[in-house]
N, C-alpha and C positions, 0 to 999 in steps of 0.2 A: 189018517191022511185025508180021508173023505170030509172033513169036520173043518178043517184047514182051507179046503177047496171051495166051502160055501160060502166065503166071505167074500170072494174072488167073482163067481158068479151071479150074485146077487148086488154086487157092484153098480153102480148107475151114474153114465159118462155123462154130461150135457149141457149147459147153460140154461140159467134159470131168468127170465126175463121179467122187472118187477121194478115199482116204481125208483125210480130216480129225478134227480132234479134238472129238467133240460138248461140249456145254456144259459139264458137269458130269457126270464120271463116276459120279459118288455120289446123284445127283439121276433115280430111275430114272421120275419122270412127265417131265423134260425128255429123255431118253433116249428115248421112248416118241414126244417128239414132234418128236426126233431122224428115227425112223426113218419117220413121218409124214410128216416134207419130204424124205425119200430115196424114198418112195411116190411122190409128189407131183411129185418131178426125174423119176423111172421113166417116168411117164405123159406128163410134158411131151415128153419126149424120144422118146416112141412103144415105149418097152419097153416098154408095157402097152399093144397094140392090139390091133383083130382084132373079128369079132362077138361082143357082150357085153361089153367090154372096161370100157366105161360102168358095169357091173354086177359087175365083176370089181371095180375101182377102188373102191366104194363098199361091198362087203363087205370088204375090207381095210379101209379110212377106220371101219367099225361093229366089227372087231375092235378094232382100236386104242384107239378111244375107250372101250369098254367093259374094255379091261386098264387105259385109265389112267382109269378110273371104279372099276376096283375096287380097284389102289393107293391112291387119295386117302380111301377107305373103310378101307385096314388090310388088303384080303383079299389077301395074297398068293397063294396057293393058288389064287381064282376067276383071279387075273389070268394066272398063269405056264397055268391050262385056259387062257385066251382067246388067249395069243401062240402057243402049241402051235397051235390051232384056225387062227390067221393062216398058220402055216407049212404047216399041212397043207393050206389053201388056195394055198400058193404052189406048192407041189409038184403039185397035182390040176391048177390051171392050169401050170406050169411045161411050155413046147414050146407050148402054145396061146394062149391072151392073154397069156402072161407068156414074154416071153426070157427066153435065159439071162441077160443081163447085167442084167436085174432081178433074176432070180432069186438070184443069185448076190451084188447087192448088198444086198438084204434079209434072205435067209437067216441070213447070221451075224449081220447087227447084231440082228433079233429073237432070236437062239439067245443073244446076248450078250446083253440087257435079261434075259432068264431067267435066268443064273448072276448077273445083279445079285440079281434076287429072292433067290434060293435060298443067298443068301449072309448 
């Protein structure tokens, strides 16, 4: 009965977060909100916890929406300042509120929506 039962407990519920193909690679406000619901898996999942982490999540979420507030205005330039600003908050939190496997899945996809810009 015991032998039956260790397959039960050694079970492992969870979502596995791993590349995929965003919407539209040419469409860099869907990109933006791309990297949005990969913020969004980060935290559900607990790679963004710890004290402040609430506050951590939420200047991310006001970086975002103000680089895709200033693509849908034209400013490339303010927007590629604002995803910079995002990353250099993943780094200053990155080992603190932010694992590496957040950090590590956000990093290049915001370094990516930048060489969209700058293209």
């Amino acid at each position: 009965m015991l032998i039956k039962a260790i397959p039960l407990a050694i079970r492992s519920l969870g979502f596995t977060v791993g590349p995929v193909q965003p919407p539209n690679l040419t469409d860099v406000g869907q990109l933006l909100d791309f990297v949005a619901s990969l913020k969004h898996q980060a935290a559900a999942l607990g790679w963004i916890s710890g004290p402040g982490a609430d506050g951590v999540v939420q200047s991310l979420d006001a970086k975002l929406s103000a680089a895709k507030a200033s693509i849908s205005s034209g400013d490339k330039k303010t927007a590629i300042n604002q995803l910079n600003a995002f990353i250099n908050e993943l780094q200053a939190q990155h080992g603190k509120a932010i694992s590496d496997n957040a950090f590590y899945l956000l990093q290049p996809n915001a370094l990516f929506v930048i060489s969209k810009l700058g293209s």
